[in-house]
Backbone as JSON Lines, residues from 0, in Angstrom:
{"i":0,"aa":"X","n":[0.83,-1.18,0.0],"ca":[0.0,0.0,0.0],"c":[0.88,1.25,0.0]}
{"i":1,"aa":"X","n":[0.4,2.34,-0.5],"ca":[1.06,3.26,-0.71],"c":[1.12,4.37,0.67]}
{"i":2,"aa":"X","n":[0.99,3.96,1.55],"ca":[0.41,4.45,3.06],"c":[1.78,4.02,3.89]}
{"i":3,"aa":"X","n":[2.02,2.61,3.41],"ca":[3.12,2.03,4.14],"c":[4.26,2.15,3.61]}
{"i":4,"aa":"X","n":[4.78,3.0,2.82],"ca":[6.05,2.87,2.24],"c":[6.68,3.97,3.13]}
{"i":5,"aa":"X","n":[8.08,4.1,2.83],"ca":[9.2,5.16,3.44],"c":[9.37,6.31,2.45]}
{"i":6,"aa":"X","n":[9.32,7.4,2.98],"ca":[9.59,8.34,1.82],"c":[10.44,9.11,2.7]}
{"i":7,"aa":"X","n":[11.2,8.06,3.46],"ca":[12.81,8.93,3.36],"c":[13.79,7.98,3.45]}
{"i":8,"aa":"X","n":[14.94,8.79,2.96],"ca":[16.05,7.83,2.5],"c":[16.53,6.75,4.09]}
{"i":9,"aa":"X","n":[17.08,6.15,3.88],"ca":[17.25,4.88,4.98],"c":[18.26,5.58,5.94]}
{"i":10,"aa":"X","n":[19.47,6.16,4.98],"ca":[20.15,6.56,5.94],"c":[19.95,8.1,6.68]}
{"i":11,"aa":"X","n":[18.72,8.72,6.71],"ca":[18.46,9.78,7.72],"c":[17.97,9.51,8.7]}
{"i":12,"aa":"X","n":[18.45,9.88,9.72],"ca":[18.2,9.15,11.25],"c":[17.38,10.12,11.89]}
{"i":13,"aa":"X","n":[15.8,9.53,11.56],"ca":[14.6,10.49,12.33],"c":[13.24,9.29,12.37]}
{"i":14,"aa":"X","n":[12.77,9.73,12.92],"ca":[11.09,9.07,13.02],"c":[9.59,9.36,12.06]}
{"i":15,"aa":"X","n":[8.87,8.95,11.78],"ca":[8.23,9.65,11.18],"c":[6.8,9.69,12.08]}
{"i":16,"aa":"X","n":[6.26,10.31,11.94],"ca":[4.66,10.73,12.71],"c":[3.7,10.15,11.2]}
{"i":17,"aa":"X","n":[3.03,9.72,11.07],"ca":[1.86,9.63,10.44],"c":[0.96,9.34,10.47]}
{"i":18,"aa":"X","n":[-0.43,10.17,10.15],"ca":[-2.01,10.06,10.74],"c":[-2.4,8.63,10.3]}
{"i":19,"aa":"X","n":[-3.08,7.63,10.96],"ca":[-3.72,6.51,9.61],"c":[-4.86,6.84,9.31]}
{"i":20,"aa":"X","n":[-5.69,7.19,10.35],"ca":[-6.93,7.36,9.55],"c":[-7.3,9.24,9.31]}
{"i":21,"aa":"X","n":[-6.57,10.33,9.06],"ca":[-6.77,11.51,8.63],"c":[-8.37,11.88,7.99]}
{"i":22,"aa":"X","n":[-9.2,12.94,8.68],"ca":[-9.62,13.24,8.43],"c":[-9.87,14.31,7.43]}
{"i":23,"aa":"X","n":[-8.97,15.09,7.25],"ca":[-8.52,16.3,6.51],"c":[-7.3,15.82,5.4]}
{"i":24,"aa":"X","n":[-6.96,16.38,4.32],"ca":[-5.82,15.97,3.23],"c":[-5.06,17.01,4.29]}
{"i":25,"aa":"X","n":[-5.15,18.07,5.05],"ca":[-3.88,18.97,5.72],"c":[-3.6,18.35,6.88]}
{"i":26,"aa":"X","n":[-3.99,16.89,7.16],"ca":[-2.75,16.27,7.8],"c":[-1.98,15.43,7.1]}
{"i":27,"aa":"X","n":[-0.67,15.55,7.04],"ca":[0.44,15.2,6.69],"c":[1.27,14.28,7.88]}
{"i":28,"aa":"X","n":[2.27,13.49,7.08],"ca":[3.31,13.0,7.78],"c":[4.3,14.17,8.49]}
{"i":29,"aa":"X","n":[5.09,13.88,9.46],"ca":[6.16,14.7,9.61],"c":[7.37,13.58,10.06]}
{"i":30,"aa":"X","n":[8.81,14.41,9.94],"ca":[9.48,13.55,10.38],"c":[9.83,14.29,11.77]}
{"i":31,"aa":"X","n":[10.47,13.65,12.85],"ca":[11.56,14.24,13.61],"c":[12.69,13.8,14.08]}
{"i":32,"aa":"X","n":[13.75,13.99,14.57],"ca":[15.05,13.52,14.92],"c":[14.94,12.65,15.93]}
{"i":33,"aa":"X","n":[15.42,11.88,15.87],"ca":[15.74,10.62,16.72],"c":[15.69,10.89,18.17]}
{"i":34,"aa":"X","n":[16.4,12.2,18.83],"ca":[16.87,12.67,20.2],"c":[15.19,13.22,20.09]}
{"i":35,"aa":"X","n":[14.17,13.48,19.52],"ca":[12.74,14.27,20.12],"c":[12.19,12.92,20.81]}
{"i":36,"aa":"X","n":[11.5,13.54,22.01],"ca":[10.28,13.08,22.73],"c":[9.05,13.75,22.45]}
{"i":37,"aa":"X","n":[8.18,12.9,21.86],"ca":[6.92,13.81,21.31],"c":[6.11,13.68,22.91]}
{"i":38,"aa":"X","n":[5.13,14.51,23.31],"ca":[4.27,14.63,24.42],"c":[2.69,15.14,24.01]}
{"i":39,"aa":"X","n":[2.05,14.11,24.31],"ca":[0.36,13.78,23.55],"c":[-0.52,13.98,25.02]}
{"i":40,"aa":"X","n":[-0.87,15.32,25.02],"ca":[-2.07,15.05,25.78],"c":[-3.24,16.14,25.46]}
{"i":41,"aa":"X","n":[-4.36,16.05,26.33],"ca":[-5.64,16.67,25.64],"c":[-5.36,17.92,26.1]}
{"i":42,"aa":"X","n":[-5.44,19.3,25.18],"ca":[-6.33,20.43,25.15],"c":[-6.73,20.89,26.72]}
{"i":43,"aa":"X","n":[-6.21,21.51,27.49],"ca":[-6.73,21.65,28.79],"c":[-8.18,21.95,28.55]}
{"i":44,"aa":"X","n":[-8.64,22.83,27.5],"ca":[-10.21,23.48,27.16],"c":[-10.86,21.92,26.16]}
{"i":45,"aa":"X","n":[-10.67,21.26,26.41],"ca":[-11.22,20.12,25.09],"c":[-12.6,19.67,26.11]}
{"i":46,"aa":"X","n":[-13.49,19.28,25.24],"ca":[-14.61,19.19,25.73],"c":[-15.1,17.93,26.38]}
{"i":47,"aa":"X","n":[-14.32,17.32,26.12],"ca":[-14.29,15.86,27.11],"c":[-13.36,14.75,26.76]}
{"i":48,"aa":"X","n":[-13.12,13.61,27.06],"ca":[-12.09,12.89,27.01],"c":[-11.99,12.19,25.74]}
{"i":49,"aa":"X","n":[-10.97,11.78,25.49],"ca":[-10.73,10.78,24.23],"c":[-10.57,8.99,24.92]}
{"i":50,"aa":"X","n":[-10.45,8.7,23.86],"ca":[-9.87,7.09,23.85],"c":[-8.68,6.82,23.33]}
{"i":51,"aa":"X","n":[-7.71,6.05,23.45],"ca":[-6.56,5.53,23.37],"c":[-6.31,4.15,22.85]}
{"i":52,"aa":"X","n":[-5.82,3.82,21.87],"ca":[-5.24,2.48,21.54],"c":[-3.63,2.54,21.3]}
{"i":53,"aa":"X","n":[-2.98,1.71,21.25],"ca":[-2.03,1.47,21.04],"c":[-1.8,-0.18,20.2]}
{"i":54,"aa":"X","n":[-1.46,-0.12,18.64],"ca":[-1.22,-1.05,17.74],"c":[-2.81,-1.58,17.81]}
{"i":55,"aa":"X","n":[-3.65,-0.53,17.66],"ca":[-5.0,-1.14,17.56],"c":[-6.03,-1.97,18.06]}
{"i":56,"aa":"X","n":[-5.09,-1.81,19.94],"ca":[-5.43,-3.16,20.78],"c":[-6.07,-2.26,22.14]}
{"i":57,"aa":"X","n":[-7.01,-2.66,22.58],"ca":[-7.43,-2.66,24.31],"c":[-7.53,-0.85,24.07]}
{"i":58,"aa":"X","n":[-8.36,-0.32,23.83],"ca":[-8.79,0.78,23.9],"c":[-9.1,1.48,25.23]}
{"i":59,"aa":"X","n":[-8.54,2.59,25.78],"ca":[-8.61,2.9,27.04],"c":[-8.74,4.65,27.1]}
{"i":60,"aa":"X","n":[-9.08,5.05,28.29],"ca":[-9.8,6.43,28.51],"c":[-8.25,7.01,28.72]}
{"i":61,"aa":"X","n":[-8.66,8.45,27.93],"ca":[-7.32,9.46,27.97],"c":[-7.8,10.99,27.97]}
{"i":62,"aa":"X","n":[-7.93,11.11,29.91],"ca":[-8.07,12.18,30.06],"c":[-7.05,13.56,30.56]}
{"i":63,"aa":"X","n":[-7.73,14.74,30.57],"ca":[-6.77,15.6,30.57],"c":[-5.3,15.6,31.54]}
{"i":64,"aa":"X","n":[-5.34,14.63,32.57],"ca":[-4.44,14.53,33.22],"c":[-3.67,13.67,32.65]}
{"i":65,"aa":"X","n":[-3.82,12.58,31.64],"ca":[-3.05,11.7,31.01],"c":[-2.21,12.31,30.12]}
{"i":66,"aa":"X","n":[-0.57,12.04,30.22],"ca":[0.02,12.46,29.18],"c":[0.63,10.62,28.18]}
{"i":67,"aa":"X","n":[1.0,11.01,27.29],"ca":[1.82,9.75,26.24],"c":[2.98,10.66,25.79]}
{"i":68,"aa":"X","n":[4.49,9.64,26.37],"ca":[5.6,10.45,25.7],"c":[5.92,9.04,25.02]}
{"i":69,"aa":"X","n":[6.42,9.76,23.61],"ca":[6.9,8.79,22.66],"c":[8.38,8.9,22.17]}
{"i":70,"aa":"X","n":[9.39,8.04,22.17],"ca":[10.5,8.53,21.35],"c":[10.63,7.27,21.07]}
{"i":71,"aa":"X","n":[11.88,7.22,20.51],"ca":[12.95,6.33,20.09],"c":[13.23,5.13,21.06]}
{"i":72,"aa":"X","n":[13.43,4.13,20.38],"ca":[13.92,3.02,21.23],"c":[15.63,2.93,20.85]}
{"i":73,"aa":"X","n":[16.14,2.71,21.99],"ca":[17.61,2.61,22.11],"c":[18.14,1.54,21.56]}
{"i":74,"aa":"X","n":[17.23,0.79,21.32],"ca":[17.81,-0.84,20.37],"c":[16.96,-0.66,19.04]}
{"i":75,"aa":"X","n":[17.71,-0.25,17.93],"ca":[17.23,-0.35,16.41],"c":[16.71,-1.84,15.81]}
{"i":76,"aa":"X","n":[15.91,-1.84,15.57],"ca":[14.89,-3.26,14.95],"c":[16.08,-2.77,13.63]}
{"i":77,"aa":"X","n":[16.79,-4.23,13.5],"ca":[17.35,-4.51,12.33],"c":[16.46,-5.31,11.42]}
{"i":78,"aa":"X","n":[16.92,-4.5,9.76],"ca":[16.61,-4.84,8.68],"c":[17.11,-5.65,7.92]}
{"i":79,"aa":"X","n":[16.39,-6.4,6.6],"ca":[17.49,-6.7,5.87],"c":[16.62,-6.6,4.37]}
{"i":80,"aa":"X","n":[17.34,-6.22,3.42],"ca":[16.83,-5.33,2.36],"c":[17.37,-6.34,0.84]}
{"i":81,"aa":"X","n":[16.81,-7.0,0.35],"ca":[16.86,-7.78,-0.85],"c":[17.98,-6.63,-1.58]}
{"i":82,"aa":"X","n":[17.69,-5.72,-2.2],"ca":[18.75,-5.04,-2.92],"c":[19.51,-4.11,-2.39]}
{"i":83,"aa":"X","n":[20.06,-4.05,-1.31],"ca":[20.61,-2.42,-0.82],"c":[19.84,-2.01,-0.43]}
{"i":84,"aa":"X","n":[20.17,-1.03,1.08],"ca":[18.91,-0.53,1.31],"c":[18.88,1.13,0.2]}
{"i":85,"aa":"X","n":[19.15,1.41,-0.15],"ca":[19.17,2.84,-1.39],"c":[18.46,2.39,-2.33]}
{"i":86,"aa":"X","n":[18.67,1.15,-2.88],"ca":[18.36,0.66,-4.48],"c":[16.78,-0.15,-4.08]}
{"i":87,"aa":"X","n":[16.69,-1.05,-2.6],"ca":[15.09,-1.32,-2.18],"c":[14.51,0.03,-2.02]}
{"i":88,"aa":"X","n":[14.67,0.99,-1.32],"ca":[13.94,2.23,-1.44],"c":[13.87,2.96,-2.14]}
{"i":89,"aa":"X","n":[14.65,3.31,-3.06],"ca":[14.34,3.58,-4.78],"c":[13.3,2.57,-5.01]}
{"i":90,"aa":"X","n":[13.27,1.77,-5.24],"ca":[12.24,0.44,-6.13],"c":[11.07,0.55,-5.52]}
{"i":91,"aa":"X","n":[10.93,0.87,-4.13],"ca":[9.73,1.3,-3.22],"c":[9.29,2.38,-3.83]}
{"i":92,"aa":"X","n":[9.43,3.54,-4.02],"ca":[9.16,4.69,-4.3],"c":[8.6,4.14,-5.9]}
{"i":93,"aa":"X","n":[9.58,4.27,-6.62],"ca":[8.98,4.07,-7.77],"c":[7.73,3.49,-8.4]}
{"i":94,"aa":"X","n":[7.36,2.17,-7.49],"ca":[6.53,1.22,-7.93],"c":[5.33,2.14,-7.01]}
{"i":95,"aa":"X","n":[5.71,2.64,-6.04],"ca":[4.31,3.3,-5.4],"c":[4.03,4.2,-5.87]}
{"i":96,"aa":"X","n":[4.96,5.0,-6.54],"ca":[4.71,6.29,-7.18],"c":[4.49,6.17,-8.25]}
{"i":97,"aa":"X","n":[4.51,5.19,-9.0],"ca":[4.23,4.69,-10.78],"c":[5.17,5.82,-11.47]}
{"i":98,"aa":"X","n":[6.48,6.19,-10.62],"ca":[7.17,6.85,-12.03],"c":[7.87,5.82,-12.88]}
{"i":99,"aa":"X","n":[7.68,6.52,-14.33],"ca":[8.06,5.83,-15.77],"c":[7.49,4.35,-15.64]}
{"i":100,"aa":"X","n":[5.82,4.44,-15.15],"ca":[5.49,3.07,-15.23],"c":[4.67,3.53,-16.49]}
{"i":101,"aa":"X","n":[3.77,2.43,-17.32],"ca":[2.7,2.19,-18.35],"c":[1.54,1.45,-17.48]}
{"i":102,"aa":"X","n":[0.47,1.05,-17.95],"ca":[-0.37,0.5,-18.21],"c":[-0.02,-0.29,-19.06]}
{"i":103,"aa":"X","n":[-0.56,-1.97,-18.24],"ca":[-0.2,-2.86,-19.47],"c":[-1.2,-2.91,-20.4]}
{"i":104,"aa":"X","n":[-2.74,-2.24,-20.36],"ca":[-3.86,-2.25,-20.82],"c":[-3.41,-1.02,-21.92]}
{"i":105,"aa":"X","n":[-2.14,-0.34,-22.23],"ca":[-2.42,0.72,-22.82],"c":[-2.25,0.1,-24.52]}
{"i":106,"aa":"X","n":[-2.46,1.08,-25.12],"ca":[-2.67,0.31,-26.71],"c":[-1.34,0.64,-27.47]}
{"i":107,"aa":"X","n":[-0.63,0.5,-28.15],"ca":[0.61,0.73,-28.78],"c":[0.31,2.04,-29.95]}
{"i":108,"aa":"X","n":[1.05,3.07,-30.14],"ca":[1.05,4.38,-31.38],"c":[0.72,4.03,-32.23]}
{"i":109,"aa":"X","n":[-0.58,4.03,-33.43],"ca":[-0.55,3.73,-34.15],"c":[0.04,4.52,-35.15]}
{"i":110,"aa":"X","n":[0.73,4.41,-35.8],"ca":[0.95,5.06,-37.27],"c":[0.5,5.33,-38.36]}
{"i":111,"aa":"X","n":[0.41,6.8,-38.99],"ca":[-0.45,6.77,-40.07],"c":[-0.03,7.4,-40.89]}
């Protein structure tokens, strides 16, 4: 899916934030640096509480006194990348992005 790909190079060392289910096209991904702690909590003025999941599991109450700090884990989940990781993330991009792809349905120039 084109949701799940990387659209940054392998070797920049940051995180990325991204909405899954966005309500608006003006939320966007962001990245940030590895050393940020992001800090998630409600709106002191918000009109009542939210809910919370984490990996889509056990949904729980998140009120204004609740904070969520997120960063980096100190042990990197190793990869391993069929072509390089530069030349797999090129090939990622491309195929999600359909640059210099065709349609195999397209019809050939006719000449006249």
């Amino acid at each position: 899916q084109w949701y799940q790909r990387r659209v940054r190079a392998p070797s920049v060392p940051c995180s990325i934030i991204a909405p899954i289910c966005p309500h608006s096209l003006s939320f966007r991904p962001i990245m940030v640096p590895l050393n940020c702690i992001l800090k998630c909590k409600l709106n002191s003025d918000a009109r009542g509480d939210a809910l919370i999941s984490f990996d889509g599991r056990h949904r729980q109450d998140f009120t204004k006194n609740h904070v969520v700090e997120i960063s980096a884990s100190e042990y990197p989940l190793p990869c391993i990348d069929k072509e390089g990781s530069m030349q797999d993330w090129f090939n990622g991009l491309q195929n999600t992005l359909q640059w210099n792809g065709r349609s195999t349905a397209q019809k050939p120039l006719e000449k006249k």
